[in-house]
C-alpha positions in Angstrom: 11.6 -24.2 -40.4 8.5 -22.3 -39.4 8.0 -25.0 -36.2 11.6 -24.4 -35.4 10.9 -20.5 -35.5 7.7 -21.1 -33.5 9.0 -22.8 -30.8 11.6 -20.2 -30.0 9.2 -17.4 -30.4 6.0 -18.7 -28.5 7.7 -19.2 -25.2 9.1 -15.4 -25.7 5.6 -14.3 -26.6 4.3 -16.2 -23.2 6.6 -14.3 -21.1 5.7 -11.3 -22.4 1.9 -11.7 -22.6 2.4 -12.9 -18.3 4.6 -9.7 -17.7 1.4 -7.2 -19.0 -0.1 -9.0 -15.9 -0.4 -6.2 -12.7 0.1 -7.0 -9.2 -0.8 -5.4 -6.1 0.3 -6.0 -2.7 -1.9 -5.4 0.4 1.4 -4.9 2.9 4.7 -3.7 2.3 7.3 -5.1 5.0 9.6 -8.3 4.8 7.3 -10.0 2.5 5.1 -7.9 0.2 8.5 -5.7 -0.4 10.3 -9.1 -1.6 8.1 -10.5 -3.7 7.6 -7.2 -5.3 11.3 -7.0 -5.9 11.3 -10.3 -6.7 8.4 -9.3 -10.0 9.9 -6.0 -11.0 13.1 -7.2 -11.4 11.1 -9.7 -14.0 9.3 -6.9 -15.5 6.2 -6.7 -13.8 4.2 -3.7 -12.4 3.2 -3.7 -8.8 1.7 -1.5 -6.7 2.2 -1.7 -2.8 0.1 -0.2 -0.2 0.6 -0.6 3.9 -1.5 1.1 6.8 1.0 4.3 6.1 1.0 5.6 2.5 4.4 7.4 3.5 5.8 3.3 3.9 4.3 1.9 0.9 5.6 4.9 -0.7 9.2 4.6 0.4 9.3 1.0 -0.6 8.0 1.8 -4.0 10.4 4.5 -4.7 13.8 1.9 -3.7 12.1 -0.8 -6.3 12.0 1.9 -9.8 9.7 3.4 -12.2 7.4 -0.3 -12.5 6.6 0.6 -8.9 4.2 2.4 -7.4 2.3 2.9 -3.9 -1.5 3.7 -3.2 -3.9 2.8 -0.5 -4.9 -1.2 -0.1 -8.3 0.0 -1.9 -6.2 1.0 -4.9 -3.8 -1.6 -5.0 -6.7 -4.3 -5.0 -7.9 -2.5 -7.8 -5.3 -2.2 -9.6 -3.9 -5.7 -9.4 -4.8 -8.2 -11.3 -3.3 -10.8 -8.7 -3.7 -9.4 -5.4 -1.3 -10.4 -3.0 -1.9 -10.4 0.8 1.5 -9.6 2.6 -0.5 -9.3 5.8 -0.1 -11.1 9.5 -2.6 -13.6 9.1 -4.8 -11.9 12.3 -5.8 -8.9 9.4 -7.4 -11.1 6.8 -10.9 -10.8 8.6 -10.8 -7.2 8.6 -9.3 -7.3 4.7 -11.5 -9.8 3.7 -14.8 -7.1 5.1 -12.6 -4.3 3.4 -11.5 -5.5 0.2 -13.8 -8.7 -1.2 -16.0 -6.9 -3.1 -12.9 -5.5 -4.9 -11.1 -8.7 -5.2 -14.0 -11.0 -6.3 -13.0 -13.1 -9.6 -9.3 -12.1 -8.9 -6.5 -14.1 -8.4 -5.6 -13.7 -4.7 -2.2 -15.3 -3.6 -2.2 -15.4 0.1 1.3 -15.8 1.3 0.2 -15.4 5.1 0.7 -17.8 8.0 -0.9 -17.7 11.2 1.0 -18.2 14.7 -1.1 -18.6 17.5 0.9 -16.1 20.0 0.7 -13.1 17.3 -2.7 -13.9 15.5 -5.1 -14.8 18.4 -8.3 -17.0 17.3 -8.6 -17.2 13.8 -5.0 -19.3 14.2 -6.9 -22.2 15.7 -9.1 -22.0 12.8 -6.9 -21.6 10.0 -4.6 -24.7 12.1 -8.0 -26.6 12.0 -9.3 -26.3 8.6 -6.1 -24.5 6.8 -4.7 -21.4 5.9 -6.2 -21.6 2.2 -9.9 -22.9 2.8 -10.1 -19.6 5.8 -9.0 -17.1 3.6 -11.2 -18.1 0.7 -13.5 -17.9 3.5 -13.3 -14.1 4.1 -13.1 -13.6 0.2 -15.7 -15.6 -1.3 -15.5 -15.3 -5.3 -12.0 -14.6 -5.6 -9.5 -17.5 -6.9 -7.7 -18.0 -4.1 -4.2 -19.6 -4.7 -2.0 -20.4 -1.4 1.8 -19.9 -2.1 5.2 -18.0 -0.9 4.3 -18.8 2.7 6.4 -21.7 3.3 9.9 -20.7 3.1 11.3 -17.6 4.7 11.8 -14.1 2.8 15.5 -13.9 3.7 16.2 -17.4 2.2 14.2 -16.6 -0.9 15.7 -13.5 -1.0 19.3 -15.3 -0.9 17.8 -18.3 -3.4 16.2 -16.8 -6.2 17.6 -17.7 -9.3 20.2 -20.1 -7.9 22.2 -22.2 -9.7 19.9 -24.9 -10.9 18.2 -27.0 -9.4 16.1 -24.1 -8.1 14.9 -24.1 -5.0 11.4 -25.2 -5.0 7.9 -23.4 -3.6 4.9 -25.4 -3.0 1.9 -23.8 -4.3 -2.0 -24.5 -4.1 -5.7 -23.7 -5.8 -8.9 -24.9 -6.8 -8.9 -23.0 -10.0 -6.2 -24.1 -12.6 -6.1 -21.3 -14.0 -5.3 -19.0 -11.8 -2.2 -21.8 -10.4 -1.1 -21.5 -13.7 -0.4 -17.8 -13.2 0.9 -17.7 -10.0 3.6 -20.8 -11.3 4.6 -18.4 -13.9 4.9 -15.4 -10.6 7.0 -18.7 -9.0 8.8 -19.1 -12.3 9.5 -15.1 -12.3 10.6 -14.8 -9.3 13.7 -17.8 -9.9 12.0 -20.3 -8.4 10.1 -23.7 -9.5 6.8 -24.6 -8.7 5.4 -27.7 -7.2 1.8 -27.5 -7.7 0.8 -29.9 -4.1 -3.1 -30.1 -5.6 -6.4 -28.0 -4.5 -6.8 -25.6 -2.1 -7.1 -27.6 0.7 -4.0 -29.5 0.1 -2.2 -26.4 0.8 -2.1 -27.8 4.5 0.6 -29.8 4.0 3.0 -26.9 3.4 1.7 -24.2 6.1 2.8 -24.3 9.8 3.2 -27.8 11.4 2.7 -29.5 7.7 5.6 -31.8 6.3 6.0 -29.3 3.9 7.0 -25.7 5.7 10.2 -24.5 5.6 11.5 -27.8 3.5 14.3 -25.5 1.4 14.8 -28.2 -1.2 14.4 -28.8 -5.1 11.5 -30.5 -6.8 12.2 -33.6 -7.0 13.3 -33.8 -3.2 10.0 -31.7 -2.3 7.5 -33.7 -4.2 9.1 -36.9 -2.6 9.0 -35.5 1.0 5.0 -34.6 0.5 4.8 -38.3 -0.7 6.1 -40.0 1.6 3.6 -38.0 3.9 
């Protein structure tokens, strides 16, 4: 009886125990304002920030009282997963900015880079992947690569569909801290596919088999397979 009782409790008591978990964004348009939705509609408390304070502030006030808005400095800090919702040409400049404040943190890096928009550091990122150049900039922090491979608008349409769920491919060397951001996945109304380390999180950025692949598990899993 006492089994029975646990079993319906613990999973309750997870939940709970992840939703004490803060998150701050370092941007505030298409993506950091959907994910952050996305969290506070699961109970979480975010913090945005953006180059204006007036933006991050305007976004915060639409999302409720879990919301708030501060300066990047303050979100990092407050966060305890970081999210960079930045064009991928600003995570050098971030990465001089904010590592120090990041460092041991989990960092989701939903970015992706395209060449026309993001200049050099596109080449590289192409070359040696998204997830292994951010860690790059932000040495120390537990980098996790995820939320970059579908578009906002068709995980904003998605979330919390009639099962299957839609998957999202997500990546890190420290188990951990992918454990986490699968529960963020899970949060938001999706389901993860964890694709392996850090470095395997090439196979879902730009030009990998696995970008914009709007599918289930199963179906995902067998796609990155078969590649």
């Amino acid at each position: 009886m006492l089994v029975g009782l646990y079993s319906l409790i613990f999973p309750w008591l997870c939940r709970a125990e992840s939703a004490q978990l803060k998150i701050g964004l370092i941007g505030a348009g298409q993506v950091g304002s959907t994910l952050a939705k996305f969290w506070v509609d699961a109970g979480y408390h975010v913090m945005l920030s953006a180059r204006s304070l007036d933006e991050a502030q305007q976004q915060a006030a639409q999302l409720g009282p879990l919301a708030s808005a501060g300066t990047p400095e303050q979100a990092a800090s407050f966060g305890d997963v970081v999210v960079l919702a930045v064009p991928y040409r600003a995570i050098p400049a971030l990465g001089k900015q904010l590592s120090g404040v990041v460092k041991g943190k989990i960092l989701l890096d939903p970015s992706n880079f395209y060449p026309s928009r993001d200049g050099a550091i596109a080449a590289t990122a192409a070359h040696d992947g998204a997830g292994i150049t951010t860690e790059h900039y932000f040495p120390g922090a537990r980098v996790v690569r995820g939320f970059n491979s579908i578009d906002m608008s068709v995980l904003r349409t998605e979330a919390h569909r009639h099962p299957p769920l839609l998957a999202v491919p997500i990546a890190g060397d420290d188990p951990s801290a992918v454990g986490i951001v699968a529960d963020l996945v899970r949060a938001a109304g999706f389901d993860p596919v964890i694709t392996g380390d850090l470095a395997s999180s090439i196979a879902f950025q730009p030009s990998g088999p696995g970008f914009e692949v709007k599918t289930d598990a199963t179906r995902l899993k067998a796609v990155l397979a078969r590649k």
